[in-house]
C-alpha positions in Angstrom: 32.4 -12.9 2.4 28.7 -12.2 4.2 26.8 -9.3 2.9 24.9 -7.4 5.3 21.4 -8.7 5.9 22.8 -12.4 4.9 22.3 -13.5 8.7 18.8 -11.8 9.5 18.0 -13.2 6.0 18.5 -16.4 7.1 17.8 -16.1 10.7 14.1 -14.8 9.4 14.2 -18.3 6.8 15.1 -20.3 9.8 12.2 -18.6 12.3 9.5 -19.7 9.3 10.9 -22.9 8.2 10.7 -23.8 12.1 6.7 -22.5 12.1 5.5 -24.0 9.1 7.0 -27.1 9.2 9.3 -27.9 12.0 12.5 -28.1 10.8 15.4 -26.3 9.4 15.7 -24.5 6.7 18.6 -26.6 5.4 16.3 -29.9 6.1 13.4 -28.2 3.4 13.2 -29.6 0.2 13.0 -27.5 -2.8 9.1 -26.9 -2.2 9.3 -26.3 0.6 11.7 -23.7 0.1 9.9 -21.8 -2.0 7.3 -21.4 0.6 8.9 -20.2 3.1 10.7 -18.0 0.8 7.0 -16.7 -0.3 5.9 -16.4 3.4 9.3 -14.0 3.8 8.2 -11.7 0.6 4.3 -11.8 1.3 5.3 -10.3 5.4 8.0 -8.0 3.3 5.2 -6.6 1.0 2.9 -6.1 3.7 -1.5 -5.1 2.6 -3.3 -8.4 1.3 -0.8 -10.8 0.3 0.6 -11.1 3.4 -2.8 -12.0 5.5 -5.0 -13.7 4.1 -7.7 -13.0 6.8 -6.5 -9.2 6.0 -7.9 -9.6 2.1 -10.3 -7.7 0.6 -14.0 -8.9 0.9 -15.3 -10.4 -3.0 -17.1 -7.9 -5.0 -20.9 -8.0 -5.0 -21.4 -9.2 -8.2 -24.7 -11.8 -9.3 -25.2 -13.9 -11.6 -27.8 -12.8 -14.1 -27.7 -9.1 -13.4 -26.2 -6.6 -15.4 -23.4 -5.2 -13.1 -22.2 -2.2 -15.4 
């Protein structure tokens, strides 16, 4: 039995696995899995984690000072 969302789950693992590293999904090794299975969530989540050249600029903190 396929649950609903099983194909555009995988169809969406296939489209990344294909991007990242030119293959299937199935080909991947376990590593590799578990990136593209990050890359899925991070675009799911949306904000920061998704784009990295979306994150937040470093806070201006210097050494030596007294930043309270």
């Amino acid at each position: 039995m396929t649950r609903t969302g099983d194909s555009e789950h995988m169809a969406e693992l296939e489209k990344i696995a294909q991007e990242k590293f030119s293959k299937s999904y199935e080909e991947l090794d376990a590593h590799e899995r578990i990136q593209v299975g990050g890359t899925k969530g991070g675009h799911a989540r949306g904000g920061h984690s998704a784009d990295p050249d979306r994150a937040p600029p470093p806070p201006e903190v210097k050494f030596g000072e007294d930043n309270n």
